[in-house]
C-alpha positions as CSV (number, residue, x, y, z in Angstrom):
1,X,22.7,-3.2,-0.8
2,X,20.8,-2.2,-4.0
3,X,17.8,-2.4,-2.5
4,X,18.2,-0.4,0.6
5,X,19.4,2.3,-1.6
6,X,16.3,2.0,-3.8
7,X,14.3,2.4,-0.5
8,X,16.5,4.6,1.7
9,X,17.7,6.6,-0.7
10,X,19.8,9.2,0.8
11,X,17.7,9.0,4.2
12,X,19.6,7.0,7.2
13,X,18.3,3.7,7.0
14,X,18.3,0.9,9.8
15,X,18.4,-3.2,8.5
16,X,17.7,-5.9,11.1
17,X,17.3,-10.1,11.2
18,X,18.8,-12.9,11.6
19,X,21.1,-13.5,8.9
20,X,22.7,-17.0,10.0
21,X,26.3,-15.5,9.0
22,X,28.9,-14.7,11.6
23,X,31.2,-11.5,11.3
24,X,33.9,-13.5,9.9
25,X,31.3,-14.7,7.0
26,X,31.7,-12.9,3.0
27,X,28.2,-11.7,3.7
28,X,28.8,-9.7,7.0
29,X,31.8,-8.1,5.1
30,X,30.1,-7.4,2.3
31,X,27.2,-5.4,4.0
32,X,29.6,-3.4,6.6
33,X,32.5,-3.1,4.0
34,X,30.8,0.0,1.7
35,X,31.9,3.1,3.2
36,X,29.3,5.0,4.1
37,X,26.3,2.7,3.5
38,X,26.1,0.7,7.1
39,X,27.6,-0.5,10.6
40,X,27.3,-3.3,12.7
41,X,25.4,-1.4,15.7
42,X,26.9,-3.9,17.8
43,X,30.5,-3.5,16.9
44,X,30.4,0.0,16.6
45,X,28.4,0.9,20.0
46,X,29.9,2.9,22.6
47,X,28.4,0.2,25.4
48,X,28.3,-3.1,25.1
49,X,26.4,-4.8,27.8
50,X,24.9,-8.5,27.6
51,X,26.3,-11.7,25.9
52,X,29.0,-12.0,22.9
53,X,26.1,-14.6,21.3
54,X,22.9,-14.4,19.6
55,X,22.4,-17.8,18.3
56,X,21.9,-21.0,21.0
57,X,19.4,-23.1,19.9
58,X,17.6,-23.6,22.9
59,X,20.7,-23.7,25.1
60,X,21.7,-26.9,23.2
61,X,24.7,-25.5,21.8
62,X,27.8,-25.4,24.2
63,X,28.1,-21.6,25.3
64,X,31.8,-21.2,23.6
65,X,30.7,-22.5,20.4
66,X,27.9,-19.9,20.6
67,X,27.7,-17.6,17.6
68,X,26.3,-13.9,17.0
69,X,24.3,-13.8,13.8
70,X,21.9,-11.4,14.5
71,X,22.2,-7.6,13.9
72,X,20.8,-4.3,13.5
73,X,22.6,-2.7,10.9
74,X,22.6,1.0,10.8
75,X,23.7,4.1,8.4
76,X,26.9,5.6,9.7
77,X,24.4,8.6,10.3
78,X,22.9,7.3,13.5
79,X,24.9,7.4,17.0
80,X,25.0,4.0,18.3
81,X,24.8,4.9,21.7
82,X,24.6,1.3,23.6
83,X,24.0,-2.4,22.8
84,X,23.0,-5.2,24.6
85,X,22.2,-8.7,23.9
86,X,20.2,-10.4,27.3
87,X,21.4,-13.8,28.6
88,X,17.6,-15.5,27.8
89,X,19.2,-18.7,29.4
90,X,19.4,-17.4,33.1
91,X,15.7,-16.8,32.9
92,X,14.8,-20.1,32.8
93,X,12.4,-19.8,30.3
94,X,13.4,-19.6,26.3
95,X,11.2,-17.9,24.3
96,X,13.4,-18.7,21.1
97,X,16.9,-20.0,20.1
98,X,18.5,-16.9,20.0
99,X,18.6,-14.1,22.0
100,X,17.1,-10.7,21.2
101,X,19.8,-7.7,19.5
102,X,18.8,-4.4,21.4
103,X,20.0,-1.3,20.7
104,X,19.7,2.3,21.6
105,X,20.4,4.9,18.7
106,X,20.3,8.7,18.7
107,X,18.7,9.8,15.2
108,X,20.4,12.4,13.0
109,X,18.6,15.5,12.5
110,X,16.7,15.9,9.9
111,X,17.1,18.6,7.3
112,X,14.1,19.9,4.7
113,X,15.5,21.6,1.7
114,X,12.4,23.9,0.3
């Protein structure tokens, strides 16, 4: 989180990846715990459309042991809007093991001091 703020500075800032964690995981509490800082786009989004799941290795892993630990994390500055993660496994063809995080934000407005 020290290094976001050395880049972002005060400017909203979005962080994305796969961070092999799950929401119940230190890490995830320690990134969406700092007031202020950033959300889970996912858990904060005003639609939720898709699967609960990010993570299935190929469709090896049995769908209800299927974890989500891939996010977009945003600053509390951005309306989160909708999120979705596709279903990859109904297309028949897997590109990866884990299924994509997409999101749709509205950007705060920026101000210019002068």
């Amino acid at each position: 989180m020290q290094r976001l703020d050395t880049i972002a500075g005060e400017a909203p800032a979005i962080l994305t990846g796969d961070f092999n964690v799950n929401a119940e995981s230190e890490a995830y509490k320690r990134a969406t715990s700092m007031p202020g800082v950033l959300v889970d786009s996912y858990a904060v989004a005003d639609e939720k459309t898709g699967v609960a799941y990010t993570y299935h290795d190929f469709d090896r892993i049995p769908e209800g042991e299927r974890q989500k630990i891939d996010y977009i994390f945003v600053s509390p500055a951005f309306d989160v809007q909708r999120t979705e993660i596709p279903d990859e496994s109904t297309s028949g063809t897997l590109m990866s093991d884990h299924n994509p995080v997409i999101t749709t934000l509205a950007c705060p407005a920026q101000t210019t001091t002068e």
